[in-house]
C-alpha positions as CSV (number, residue, x, y, z in Angstrom):
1,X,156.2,-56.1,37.4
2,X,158.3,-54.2,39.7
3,X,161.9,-54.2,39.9
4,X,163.7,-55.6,42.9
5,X,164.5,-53.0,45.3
6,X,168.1,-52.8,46.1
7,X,167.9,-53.1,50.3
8,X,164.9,-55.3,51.5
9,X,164.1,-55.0,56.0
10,X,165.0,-58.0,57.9
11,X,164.0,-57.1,61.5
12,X,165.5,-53.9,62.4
13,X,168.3,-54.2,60.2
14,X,168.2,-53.8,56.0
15,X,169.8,-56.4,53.6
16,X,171.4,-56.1,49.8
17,X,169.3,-57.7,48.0
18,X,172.7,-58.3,45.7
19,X,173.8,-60.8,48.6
20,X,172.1,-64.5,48.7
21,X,170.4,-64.3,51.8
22,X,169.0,-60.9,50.6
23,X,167.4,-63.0,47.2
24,X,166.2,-65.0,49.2
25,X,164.4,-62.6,51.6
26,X,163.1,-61.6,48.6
27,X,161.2,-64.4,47.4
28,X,159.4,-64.5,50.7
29,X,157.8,-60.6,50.5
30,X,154.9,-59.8,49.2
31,X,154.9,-58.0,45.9
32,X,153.7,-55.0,45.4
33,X,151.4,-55.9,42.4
34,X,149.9,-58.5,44.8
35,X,145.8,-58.3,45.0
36,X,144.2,-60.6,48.1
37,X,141.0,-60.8,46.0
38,X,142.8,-62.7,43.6
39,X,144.4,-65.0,46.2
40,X,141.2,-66.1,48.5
41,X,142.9,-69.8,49.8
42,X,143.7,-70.5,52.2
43,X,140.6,-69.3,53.8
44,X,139.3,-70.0,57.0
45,X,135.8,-71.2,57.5
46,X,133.9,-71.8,60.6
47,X,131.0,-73.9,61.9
48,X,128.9,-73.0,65.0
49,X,128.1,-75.5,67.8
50,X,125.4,-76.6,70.3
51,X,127.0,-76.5,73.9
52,X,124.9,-76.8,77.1
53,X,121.7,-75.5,74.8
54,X,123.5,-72.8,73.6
55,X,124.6,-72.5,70.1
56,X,128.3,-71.0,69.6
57,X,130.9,-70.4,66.9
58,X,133.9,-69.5,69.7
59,X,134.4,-69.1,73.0
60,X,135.7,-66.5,75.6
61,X,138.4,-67.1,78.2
62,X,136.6,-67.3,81.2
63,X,137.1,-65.0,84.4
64,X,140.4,-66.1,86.4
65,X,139.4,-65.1,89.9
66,X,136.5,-67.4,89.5
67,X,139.4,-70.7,89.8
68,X,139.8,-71.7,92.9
69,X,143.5,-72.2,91.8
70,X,145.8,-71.4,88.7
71,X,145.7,-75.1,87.5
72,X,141.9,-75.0,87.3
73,X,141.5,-72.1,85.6
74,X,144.4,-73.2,82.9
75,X,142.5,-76.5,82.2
76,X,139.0,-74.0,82.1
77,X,141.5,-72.1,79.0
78,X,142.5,-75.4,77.3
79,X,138.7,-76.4,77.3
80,X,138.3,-73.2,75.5
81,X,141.1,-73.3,72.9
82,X,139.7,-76.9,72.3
83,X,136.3,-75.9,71.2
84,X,137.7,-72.6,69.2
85,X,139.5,-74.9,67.3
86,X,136.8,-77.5,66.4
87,X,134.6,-74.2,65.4
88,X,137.3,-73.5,62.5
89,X,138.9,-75.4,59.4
90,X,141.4,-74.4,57.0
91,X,140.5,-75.0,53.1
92,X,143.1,-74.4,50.9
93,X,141.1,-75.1,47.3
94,X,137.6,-74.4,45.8
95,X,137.2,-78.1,45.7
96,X,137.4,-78.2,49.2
97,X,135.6,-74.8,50.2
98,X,132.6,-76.5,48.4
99,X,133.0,-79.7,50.4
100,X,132.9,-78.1,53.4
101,X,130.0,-75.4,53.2
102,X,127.9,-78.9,52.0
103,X,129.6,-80.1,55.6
104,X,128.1,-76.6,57.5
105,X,130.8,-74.7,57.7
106,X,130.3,-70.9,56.8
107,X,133.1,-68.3,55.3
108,X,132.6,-65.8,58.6
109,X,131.2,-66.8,62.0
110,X,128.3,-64.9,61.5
111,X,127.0,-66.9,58.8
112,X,127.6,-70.1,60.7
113,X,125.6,-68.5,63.8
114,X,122.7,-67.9,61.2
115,X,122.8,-71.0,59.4
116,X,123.5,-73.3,63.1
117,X,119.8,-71.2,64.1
118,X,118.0,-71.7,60.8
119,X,118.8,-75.1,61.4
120,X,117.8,-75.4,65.3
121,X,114.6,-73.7,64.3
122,X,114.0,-75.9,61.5
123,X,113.9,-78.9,64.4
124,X,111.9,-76.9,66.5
125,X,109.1,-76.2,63.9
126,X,109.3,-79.6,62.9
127,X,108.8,-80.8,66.6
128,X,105.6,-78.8,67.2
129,X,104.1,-80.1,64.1
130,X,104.8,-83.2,65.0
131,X,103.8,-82.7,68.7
132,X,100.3,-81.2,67.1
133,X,99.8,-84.4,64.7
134,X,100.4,-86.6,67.4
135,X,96.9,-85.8,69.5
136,X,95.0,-87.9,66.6
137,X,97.2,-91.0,67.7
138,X,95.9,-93.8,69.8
139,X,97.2,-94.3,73.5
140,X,99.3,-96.9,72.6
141,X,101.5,-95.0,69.7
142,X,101.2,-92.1,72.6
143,X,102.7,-94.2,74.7
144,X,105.5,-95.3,72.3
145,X,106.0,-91.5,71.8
146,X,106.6,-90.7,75.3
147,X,109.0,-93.5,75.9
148,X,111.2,-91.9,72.8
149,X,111.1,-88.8,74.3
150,X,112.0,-89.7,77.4
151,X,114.7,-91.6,76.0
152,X,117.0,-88.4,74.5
153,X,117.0,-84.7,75.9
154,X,116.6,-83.5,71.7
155,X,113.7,-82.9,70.6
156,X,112.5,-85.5,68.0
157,X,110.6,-84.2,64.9
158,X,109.9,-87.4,64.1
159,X,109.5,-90.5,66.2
160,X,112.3,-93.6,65.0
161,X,110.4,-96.4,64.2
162,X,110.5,-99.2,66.3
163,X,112.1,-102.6,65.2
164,X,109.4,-105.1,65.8
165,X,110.1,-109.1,65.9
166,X,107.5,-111.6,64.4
167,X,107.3,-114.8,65.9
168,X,105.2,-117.6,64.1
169,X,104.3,-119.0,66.6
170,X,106.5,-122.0,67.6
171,X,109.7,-122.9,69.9
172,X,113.0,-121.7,69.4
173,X,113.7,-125.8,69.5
174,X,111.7,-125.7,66.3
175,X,112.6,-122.0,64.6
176,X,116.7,-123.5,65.4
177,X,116.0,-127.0,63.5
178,X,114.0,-125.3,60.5
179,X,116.6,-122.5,60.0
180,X,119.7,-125.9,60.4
181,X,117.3,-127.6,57.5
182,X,117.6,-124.7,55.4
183,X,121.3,-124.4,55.5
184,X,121.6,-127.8,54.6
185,X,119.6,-128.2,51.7
């Protein structure tokens, strides 16, 4: 290890390092032995998003002069800050880097671009085979199909099932006193 240098910069000035406040600029420099390879946390990781159709890791500041006024165009900046930060995470072990790339997230935004479009066209492939399967289907399950779809803008690669009630056939009256006798015996 190196020895300790005998002035250390603070600012535009230098300091003993023989002084206290010197020692203890010292313990807050880097050394020069120091290798960032062998220090990788914290590390930032990042995740991409969908947003209006479009998948995104960050955002850009938008255009000023296209505000009407100052106060718009600050809230447009905020909006952007907002989603830049839900795009990134700190980890600070490898405990937690492995909990987080199982989570999505990616080391470099890149590789959360990638793995946000594997994914999207994953859904899409899925969709279309499910779209093909679903000519064989009667009217009625085509029917039942549509109304999903019309239900959510996604696209569904598969169709949620759909809860279905039995009814045997009598009054409530009589399902209510049956279901009272039961509790009591």
């Amino acid at each position: 290890m190196a020895s300790m240098p005998h002035f250390i910069p603070w600012g535009p000035h230098e300091v003993s390092t023989k002084t206290d406040f010197g020692k203890e600029l010292y313990k807050h420099e880097r050394k020069p032995d120091y290798n960032p390879q062998n220090h990788v946390f914290p590390m930032m990781m990042y995740k991409a998003h969908e947003v209006d159709g479009k998948i995104m890791v960050m955002d850009t500041y938008p255009k000023s002069f296209r505000y009407s006024n100052m106060e718009m165009y600050r809230m447009a900046c905020e909006a952007v800050d907002s989603f830049n930060l839900s795009c990134q995470v700190t980890v600070y072990s490898d405990a937690e880097h492995t909990a987080k790339r199982a989570e999505g997230w990616r080391d470099d935004p890149k590789e959360a671009y990638d793995y946000a479009m594997a994914l999207h066209d994953e859904v899409l492939r899925a969709a279309a085979e499910r779209n093909y399967q679903d000519r064989n289907m009667s009217e009625k399950a085509k029917g039942e199909i549509a109304a999903a779809e019309a239900a959510t803008p996604r696209l569904l690669p598969e169709i949620p099932e759909q809860r279905t009630v039995k009814l045997d056939g009598r009054s409530k009256e009589a399902r209510a006193l049956k279901a009272a006798q039961a509790n009591e015996a």
